[in-house]
N, C-alpha and C positions, 0 to 999 in steps of 0.2 A: 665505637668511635676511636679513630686514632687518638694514640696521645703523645705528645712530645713534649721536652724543656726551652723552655726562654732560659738560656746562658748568659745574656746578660741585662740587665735593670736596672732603675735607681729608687727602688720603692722608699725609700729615706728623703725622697725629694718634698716641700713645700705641695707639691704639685698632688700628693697622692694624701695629704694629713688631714682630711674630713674624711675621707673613705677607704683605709688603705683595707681595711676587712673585707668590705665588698670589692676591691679588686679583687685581690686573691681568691675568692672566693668565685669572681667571674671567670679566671685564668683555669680555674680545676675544673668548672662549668662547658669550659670551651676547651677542653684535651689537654690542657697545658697545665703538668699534673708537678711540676720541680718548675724552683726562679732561682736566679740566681740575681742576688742583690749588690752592687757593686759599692764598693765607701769610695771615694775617690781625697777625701782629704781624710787625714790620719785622726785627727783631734774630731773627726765625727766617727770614728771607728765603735765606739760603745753604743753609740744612736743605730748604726745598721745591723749590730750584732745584738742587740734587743729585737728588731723586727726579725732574723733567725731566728732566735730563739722561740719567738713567740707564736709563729706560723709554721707546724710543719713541712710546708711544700717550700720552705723558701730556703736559703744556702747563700754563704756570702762569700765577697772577698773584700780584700783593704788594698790601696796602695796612695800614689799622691801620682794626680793626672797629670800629665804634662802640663796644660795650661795653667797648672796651680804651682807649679814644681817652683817659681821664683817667693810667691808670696807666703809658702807653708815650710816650716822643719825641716831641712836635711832629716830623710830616715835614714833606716840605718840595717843593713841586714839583719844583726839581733832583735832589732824592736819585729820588723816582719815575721822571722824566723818565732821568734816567742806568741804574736799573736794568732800565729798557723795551728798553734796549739788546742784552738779549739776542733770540737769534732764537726761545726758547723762550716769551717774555715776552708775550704774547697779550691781557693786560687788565690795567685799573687796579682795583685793591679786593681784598677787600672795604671799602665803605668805606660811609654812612647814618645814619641816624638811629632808637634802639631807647630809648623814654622808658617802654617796657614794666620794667627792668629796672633803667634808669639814667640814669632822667629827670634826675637831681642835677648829671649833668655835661653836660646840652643846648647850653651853649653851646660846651664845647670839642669836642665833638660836630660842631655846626655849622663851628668854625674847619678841623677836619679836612675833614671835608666837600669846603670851598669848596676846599682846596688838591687835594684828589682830584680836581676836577672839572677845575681848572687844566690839574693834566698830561694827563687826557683830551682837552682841549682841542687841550693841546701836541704828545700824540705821536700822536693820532689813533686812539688804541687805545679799546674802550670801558669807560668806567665801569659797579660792577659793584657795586648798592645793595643792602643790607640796610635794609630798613624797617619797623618795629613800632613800633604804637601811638604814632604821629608823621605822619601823614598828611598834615597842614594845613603844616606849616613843609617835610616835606618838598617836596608840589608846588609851594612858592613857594621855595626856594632853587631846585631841579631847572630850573622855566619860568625863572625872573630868569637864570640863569647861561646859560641856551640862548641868551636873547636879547640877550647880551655876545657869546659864539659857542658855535656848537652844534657841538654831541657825540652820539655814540652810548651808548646805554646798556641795561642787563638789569635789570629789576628782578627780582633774584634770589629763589626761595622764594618766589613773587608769594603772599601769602595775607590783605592789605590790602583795602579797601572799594573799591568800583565808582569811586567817584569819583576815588582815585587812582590807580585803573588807566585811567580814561579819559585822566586829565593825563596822565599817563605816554604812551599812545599817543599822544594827540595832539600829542605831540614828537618821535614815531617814534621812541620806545622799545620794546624789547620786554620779554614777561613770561614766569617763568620757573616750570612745572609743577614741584612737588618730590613725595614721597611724600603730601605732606597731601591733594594734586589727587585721590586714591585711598581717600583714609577716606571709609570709607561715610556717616559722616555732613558731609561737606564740599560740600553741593549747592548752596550758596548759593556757594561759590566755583568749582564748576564751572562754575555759569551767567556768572560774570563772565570767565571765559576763553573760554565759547561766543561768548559778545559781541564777541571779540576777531577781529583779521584773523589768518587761519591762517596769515598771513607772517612772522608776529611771535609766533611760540611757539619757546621752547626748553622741552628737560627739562632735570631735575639731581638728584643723588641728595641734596646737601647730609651724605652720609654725613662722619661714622657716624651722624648725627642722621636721623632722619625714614625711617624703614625705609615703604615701601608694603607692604601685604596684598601677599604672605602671609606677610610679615616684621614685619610692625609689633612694636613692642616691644622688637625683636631689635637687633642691629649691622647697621645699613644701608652697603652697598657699593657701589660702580661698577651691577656687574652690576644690581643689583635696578631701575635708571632704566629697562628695557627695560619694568617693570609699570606703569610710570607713562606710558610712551608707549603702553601697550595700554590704558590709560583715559585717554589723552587721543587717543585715536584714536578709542574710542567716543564721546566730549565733538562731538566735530568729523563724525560720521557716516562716519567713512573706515576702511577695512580699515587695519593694521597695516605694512603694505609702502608705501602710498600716503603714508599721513600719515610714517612715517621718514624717507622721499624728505623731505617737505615742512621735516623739523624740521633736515635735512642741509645742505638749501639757504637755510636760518633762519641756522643757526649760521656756515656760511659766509662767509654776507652780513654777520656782524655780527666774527665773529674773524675775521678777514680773514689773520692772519699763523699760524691754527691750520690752515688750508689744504693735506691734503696732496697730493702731485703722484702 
């Protein structure tokens, strides 16, 4: 059976706290052998590095979402940089820019932003973007801060226009297939991922959000990232075994310390 990683998740959610064991345990059942677990507000950073620790297949990061970025803590590169410390600590974010939702607070948005991108910078780990409906200000912070010094990054849930999935790459980023790669009517952004170098594909489940067919609608989990690399397999012309290989040696290259031996 192939096996690939869900890159990103919120198993800390409300949504997964009667069963989060038998998730995980369904996700290694179904090829998806690493998760990676996202914190998105800082002051629940000890709640999802508990779930690290506590499940070997899973792996986390921290950051403050954008759509949190008005009501949580200025962070701050030190406090990121200090909690990259651990060994479970694999990426910076989520962190981006969403004027879809919460356009009112763009600029502290931005401030956050620029300091995620800092300790990316600093600890070498990569940054890990949410982006909606902010396309134009995000590819000009992302290219300006590269060419101070460059970083690695995912643009996570990639489901943005061609254009800023080309700036994205052409910074040697990668982009990140979620359940939406899988709705039938999502062909315009199939095509922007076909365009894409098969080096630079991850999946992710972004569960509980974003379930693929034959779940849509439903509670999206780990497990269900496996239907999303079965049409992104087809996206790319590759059987299923072929393309997991490819999305194995993807995430590798990019989580560098989710690597396991």
């Amino acid at each position: 059976m192939p096996v690939i990683t869900d890159s990103h998740c919120h198993l800390d959610f409300v949504d997964f706290d009667n069963e989060r064991d038998a998730v995980v345990e369904r996700a290694v059942a179904a090829g998806v052998h690493r998760m990676v677990t996202i914190c998105t507000r800082l002051r629940k950073e000890p709640d999802v590095r508990k779930i690290a620790e506590t499940y070997a297949p899973v792996f986390y990061a921290a950051g403050t979402h954008p759509m949190s970025a008005a009501e949580e803590p200025m962070t701050s590169v030190e406090e990121l940089v200090a909690l990259s410390h651990h060994p479970k600590f694999v990426g910076i974010g989520e962190t981006g820019l969403d004027y879809h939702y919460t356009a009112e607070s763009a600029e502290i948005q931005k401030q956050s932003l620029v300091i995620h991108i800092h300790a990316a910078q600093q600890t070498g780990l990569p940054l890990i973007i949410h982006a909606r409906a902010a396309d134009d200000d995000m590819a000009d912070i992302l290219s300006a801060e590269f060419r101070n010094a460059p970083y690695s990054c995912v643009m996570h849930c990639f489901s943005s226009s061609a254009e800023l999935a080309k700036a994205s790459l052409d910074l040697g980023f990668y982009l990140s297939m979620s359940g939406i790669t899988a709705f039938p009517k999502s062909t315009e952004l199939r095509d922007i991922f076909k365009m894409a170098p098969i080096d630079r594909i991850l999946v992710e489940t972004d569960s509980p959000y974003l379930a693929p067919p034959p779940y849509r609608g439903k509670r999206n989990e780990p497990a269900y990232s496996m239907f999303t690399a079965e049409k992104g397999a087809e996206v790319f012309g590759l059987d299923i075994d072929a393309f997991a290989l490819q999305l194995e040696q993807n995430f590798d290259r990019l989580f560098t310390k989710a690597v396991m031996g």
